[in-house]
PLY file of the C-alpha trace (Angstrom):
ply
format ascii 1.0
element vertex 333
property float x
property float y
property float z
element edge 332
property int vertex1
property int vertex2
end_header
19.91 -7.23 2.45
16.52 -6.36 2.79
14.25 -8.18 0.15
11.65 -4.95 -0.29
15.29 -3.30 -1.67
16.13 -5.32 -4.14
15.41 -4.78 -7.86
15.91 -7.73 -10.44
16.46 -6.76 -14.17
16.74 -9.03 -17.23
18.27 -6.82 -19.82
19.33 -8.85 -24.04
17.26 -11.73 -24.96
20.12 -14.16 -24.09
19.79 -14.73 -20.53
21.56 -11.42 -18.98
20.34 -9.89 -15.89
21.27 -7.81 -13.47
20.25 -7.85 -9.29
20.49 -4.70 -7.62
20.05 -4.30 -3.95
20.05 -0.58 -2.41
20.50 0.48 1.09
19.62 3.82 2.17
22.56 5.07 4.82
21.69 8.91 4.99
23.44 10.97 4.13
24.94 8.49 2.14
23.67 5.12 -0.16
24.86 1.93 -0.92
24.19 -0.47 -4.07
25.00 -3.79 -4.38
24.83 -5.42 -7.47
25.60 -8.74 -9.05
25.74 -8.36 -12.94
25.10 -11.56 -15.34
26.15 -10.05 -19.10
23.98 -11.76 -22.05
26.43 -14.28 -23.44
26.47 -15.37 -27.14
24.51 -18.39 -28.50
27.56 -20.23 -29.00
28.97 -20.46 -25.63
28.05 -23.29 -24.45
30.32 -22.51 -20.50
32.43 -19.91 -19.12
36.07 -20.34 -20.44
37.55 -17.61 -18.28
37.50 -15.67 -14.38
36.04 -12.87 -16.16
32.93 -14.33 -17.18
32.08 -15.19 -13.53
28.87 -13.07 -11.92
30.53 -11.57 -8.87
29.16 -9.11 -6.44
30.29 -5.26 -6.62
29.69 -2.78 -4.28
29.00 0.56 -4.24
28.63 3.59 -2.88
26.43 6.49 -3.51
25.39 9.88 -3.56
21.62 10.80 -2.27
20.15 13.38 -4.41
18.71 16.18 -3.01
15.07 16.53 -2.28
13.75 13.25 -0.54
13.66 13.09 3.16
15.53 9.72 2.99
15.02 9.32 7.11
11.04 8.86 6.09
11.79 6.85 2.56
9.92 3.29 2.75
10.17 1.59 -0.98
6.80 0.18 -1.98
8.06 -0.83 -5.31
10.75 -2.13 -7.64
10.06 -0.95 -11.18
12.30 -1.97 -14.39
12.28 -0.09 -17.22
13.58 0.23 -21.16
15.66 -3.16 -20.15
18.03 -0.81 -18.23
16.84 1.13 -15.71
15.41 0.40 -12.03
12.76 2.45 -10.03
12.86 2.56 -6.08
8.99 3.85 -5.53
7.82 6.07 -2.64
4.05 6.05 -3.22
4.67 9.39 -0.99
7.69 10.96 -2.22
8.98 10.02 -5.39
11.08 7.80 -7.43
15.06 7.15 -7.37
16.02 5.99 -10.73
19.51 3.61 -11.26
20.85 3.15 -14.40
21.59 -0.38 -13.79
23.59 -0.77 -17.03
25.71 2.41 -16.40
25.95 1.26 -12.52
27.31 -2.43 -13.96
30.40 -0.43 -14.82
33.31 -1.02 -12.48
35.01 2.39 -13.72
31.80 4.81 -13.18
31.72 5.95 -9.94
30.03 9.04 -10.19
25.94 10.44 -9.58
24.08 7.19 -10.35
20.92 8.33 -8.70
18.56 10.45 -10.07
15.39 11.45 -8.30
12.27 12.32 -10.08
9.72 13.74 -7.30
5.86 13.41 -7.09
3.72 16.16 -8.22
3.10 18.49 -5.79
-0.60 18.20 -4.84
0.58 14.23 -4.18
3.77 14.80 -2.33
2.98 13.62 1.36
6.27 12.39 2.91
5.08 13.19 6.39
1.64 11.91 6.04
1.29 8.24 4.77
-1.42 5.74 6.83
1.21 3.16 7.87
4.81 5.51 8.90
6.61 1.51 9.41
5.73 0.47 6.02
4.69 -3.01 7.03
1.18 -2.69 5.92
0.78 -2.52 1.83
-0.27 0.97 0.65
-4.21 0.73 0.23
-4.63 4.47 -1.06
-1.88 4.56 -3.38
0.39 2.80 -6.41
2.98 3.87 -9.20
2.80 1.43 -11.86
4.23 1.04 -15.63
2.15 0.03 -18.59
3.11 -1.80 -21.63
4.41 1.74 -23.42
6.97 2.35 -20.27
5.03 4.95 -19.11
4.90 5.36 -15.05
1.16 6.33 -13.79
0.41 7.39 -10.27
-3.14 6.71 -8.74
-4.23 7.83 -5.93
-7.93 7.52 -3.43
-7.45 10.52 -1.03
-9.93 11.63 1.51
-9.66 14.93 2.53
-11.59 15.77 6.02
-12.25 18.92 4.58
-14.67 17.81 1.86
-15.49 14.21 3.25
-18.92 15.15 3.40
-19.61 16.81 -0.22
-17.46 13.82 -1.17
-15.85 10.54 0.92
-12.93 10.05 -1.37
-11.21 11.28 -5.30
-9.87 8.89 -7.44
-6.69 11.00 -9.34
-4.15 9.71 -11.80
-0.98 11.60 -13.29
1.27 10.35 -16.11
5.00 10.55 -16.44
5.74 9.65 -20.01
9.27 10.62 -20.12
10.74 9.82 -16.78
14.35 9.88 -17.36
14.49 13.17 -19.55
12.16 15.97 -18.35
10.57 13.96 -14.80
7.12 16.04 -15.84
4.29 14.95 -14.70
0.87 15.16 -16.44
-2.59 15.09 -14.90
-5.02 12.18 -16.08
-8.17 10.97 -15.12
-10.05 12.48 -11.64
-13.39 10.68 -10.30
-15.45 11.45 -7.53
-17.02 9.24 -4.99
-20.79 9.75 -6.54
-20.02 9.49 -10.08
-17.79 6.02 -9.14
-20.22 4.68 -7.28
-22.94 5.31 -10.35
-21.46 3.36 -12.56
-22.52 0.24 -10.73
-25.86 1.38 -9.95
-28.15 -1.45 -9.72
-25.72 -4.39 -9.38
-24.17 -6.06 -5.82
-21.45 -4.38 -5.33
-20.95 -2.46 -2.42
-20.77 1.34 -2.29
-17.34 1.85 0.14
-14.06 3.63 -0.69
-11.93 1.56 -3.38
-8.66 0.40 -2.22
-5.19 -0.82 -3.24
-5.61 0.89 -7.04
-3.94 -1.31 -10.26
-3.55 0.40 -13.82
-3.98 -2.54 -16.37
-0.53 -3.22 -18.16
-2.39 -3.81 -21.40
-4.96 -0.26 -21.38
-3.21 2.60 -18.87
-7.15 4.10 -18.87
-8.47 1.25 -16.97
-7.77 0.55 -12.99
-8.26 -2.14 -10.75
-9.36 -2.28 -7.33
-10.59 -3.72 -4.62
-13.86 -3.43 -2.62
-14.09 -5.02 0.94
-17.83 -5.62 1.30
-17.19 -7.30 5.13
-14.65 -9.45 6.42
-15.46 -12.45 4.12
-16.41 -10.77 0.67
-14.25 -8.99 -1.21
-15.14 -7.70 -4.78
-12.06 -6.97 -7.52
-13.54 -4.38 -10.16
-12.20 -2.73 -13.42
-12.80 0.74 -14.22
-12.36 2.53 -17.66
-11.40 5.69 -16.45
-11.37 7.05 -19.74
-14.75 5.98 -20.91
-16.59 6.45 -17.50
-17.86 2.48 -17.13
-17.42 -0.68 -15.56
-15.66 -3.05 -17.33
-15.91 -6.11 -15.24
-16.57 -7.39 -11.56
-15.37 -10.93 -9.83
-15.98 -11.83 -6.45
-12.94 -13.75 -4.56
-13.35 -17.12 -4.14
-11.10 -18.43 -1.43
-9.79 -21.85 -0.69
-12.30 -23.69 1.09
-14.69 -22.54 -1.66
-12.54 -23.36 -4.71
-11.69 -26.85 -3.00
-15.18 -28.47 -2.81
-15.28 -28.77 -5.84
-12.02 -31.30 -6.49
-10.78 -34.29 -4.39
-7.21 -33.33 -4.92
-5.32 -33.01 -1.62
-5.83 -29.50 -0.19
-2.57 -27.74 0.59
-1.57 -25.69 3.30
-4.22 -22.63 4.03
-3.70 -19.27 2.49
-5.76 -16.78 4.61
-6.61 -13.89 2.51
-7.06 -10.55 4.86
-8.00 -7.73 2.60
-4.21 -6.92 0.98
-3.61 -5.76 -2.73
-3.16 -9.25 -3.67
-5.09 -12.66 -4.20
-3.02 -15.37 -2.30
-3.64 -18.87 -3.11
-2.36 -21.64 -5.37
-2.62 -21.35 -8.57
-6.12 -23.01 -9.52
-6.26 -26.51 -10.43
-8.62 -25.90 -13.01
-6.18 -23.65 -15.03
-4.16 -26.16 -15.50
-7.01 -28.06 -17.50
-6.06 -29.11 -21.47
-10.32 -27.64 -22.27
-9.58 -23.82 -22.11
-13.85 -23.65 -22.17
-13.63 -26.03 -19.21
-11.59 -24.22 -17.47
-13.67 -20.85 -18.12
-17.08 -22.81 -17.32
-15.74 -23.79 -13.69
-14.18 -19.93 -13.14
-18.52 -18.50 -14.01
-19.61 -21.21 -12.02
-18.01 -20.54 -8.82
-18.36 -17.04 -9.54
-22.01 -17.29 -9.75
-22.65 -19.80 -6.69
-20.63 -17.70 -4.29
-22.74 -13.70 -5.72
-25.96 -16.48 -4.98
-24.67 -17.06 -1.12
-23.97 -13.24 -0.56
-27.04 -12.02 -1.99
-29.10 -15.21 0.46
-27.16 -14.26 3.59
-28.14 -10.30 2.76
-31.65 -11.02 2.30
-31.60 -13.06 5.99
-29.77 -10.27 7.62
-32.39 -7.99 6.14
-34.89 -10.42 7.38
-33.07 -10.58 10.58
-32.85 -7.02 11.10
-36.56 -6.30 10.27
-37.76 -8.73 13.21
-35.31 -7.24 15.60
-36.77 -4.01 14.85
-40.04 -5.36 14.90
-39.91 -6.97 18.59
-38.50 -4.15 20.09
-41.44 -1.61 18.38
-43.83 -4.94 20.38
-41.73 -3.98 23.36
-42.09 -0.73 23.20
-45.97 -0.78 22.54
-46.38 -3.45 25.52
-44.85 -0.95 27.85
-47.00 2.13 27.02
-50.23 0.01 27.57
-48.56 -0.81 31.19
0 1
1 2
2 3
3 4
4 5
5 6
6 7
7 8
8 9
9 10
10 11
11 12
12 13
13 14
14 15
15 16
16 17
17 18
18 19
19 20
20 21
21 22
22 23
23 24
24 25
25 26
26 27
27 28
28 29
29 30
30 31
31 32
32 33
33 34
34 35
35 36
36 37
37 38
38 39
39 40
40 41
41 42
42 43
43 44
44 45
45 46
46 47
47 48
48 49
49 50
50 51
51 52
52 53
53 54
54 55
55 56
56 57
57 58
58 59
59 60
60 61
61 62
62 63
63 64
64 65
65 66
66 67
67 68
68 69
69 70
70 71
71 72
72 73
73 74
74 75
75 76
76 77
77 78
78 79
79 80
80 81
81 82
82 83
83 84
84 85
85 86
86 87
87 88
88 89
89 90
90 91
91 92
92 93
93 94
94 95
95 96
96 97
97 98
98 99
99 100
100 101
101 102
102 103
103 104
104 105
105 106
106 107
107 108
108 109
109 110
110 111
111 112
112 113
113 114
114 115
115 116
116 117
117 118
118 119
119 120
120 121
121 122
122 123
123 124
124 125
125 126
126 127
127 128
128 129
129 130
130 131
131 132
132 133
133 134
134 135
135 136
136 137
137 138
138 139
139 140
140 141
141 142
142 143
143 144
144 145
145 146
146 147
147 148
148 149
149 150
150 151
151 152
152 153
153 154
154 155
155 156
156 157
157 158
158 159
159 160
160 161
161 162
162 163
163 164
164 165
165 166
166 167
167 168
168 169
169 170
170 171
171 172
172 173
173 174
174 175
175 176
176 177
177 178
178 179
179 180
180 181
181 182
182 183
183 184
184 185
185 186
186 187
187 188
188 189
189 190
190 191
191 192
192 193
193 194
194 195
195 196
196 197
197 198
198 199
199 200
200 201
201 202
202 203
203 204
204 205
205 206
206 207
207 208
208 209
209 210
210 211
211 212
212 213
213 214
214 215
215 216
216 217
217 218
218 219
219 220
220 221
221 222
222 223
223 224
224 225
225 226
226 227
227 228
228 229
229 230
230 231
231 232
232 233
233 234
234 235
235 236
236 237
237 238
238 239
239 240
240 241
241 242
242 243
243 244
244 245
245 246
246 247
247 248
248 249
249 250
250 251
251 252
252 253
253 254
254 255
255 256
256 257
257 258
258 259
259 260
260 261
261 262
262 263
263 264
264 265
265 266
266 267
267 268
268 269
269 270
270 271
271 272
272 273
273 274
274 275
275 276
276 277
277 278
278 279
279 280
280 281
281 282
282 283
283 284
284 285
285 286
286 287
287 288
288 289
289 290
290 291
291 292
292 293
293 294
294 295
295 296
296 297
297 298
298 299
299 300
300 301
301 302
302 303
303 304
304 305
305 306
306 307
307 308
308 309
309 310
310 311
311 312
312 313
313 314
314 315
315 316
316 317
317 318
318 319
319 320
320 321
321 322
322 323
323 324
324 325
325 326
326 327
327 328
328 329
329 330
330 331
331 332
């Protein structure tokens, strides 16, 4: 089994779930599942063979439409408490009914494809063909509603220079049904950037986009400054504003300030997530503690990236200063 394959889906609200693992054989797929049924609150342990989570296996017709040679999986979505999404951020999604699958007698079409729309469908162009590298330009994600949104930053060479990247979104509110997709929210480069006029943050091409779970009109995403500040950002899209900013804080930073043992280094390199422990001072009993140390650090780190600017700007002003001397020196020669 590959791990980026397999799907995990908790379906009743007494401990039933369902682990999924597909293989992609062209022409020809394979699913693997291991089904755990909800059991009542009054059995306390299996009595028979039957209740026993086993492994079942198998296999699978490939819709038509995807090139499945190019498919890489970027995500595992679950939906409704029954369904499971394998995600190509360039293709489309395949769609199990995990429930239906469970089924030892139902061997027929358990796959169902849904495609991207078509200005978005780019199997033979994504940045990283291996799929080793997380997808920085794209993500499908599912909000609290169960509806699916696609966001992508594209940069077409055609109109990098009236604009360096778009910002597009498209809904699918009714995946399993009609597989429509709607158009959202578009953004250019200019009109992204101007909504943090006047603040720190830098004014480069967003990456690895997030809708929130809670509001699908506001994104996430990350701004790489240089190759020590990073900026996370929230965007209505809807509303046209910034709703908040936080600069990353990584270990060494977040460990001056507590004598607890440090842990093993988590090197953060500019992927779509945070890596760390979880921070010590979440786990304090004063919530406003806890909140007073997060501003803190915020605020001493946006203090040392706005004093090392102003010395490179120094630093760059004397450079250009001595060699203007230079120059001036040489002419009177």
């Amino acid at each position: 089994m590959a791990e980026d394959q397999i799907g995990l889906l908790c379906h009743g609200s007494e401990g039933g779930f369902t682990v999924v693992d597909f293989t992609n054989l062209d022409p020809e797929g394979e699913l693997c599942l291991l089904h755990h049924p909800a059991l009542p609150a009054s059995a306390s342990h299996k009595n028979t063979e039957e209740e026993e989570a086993d492994w079942m296996i198998k296999k699978v017709r490939l819709p038509p439409g995807p090139n499945f040679r190019c498919w890489i999986t970027d995500a595992i979505i679950p939906l409704h408490g029954r369904y499971l999404c394998w995600v190509d951020n360039y293709q489309g999604i395949l769609v199990v009914d995990v429930l239906r699958a469970s089924n030892k007698s139902i061997t027929d079409q358990l796959l169902h494809y849904i495609p991207l729309p078509d200005e978005a469908l780019q199997s033979d162009r994504r940045p990283h063909p291996d799929g080793d590298c997380p997808d920085r330009a794209r993500c499908v994600c599912v909000t609290a509603d169960f509806t699916l949104k696609l966001v992508c930053v594209t940069t077409r060479k055609a109109n990098r220079a009236r604009s360096p990247f778009t910002i597009r979104s498209w809904t699918l509110p009714n995946f399993y049904r009609s597989g429509q997709w709607y158009r959202g929210h578009t953004m250019e480069a200019a009109e992204f950037w101007g909504l943090y006029n006047g603040q720190s943050l830098p004014r480069v091409k967003p990456w690895y986009p997030l809708v929130s779970l809670v509001n699908p009109n506001e994104f996430c995403f990350l701004l790489k400054e240089d190759h020590t500040t990073y900026w996370i950002i929230e965007v209505d899209m809807g509303n046209k504003m910034l709703k908040s900013s936080a600069i990353y804080i990584n270990e060494e930073e977040e460990g001056c300030t507590t004598d607890r043992p440090r842990a093993r280094r988590i090197v953060f390199d500019g992927h779509s997530f945070i890596p760390s422990r979880i921070s010590y001072y979440l786990g304090m009993d004063d919530a406003n503690k806890s909140q007073e140390l997060s501003e803190m650090m915020q605020k001493a780190k946006q203090r040392r990236v706005a004093q090392k600017k102003s010395q490179l700007e120094v630093e760059q002003a004397e450079s250009k200063e001595h060699v203007a001397e230079s120059k001036a020196a040489k002419c009177r020669a």
